[in-house]
Steps between C-alpha positions, in 0.01 A plus 500: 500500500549137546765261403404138497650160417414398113232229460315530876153674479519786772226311671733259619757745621592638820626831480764715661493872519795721420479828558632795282734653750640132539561465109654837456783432794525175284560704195736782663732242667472194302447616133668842505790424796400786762628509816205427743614808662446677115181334419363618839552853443350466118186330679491736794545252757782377713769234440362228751102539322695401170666199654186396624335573181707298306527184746137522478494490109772233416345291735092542314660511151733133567205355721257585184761384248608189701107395599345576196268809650372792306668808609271848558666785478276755694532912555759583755510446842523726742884520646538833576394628876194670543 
């Protein structure tokens, strides 16, 4: 799925990638007011991968809103340990 500024072909785009895990910490803490410590255990990961997570994410989604970039939002990445 990608989001892109109205007006630019996506030709003339850079893109940044978001990744699924990133957007769902986004939407536990930020939409639906979750602990980080609560949205951790509903992902299945601990409370210092979801601050990462969404440091990572605020920082694509305002650097794609604020630079005019398309953003991707790709399949999840891999946060948990193998």
């Amino acid at each position: 799925m990608i989001y892109k500024p109205i007006g630019i072909p996506m030709t003339e785009l850079q893109h940044i990638t978001i990744y699924r895990d990133e957007l769902e910490a986004m939407r536990l803490c930020d939409l639906l007011d979750m602990t980080q410590e609560t949205a951790g255990n509903k992902m299945g990961i601990s409370r210092g991968t979801v601050q990462r997570l969404l440091s990572s994410a605020r920082k694509k989604i305002i650097k794609a809103v604020a630079e005019r970039k398309a953003l991707c939002i790709e399949k999840e990445e891999n946060t948990k340990p193998t």
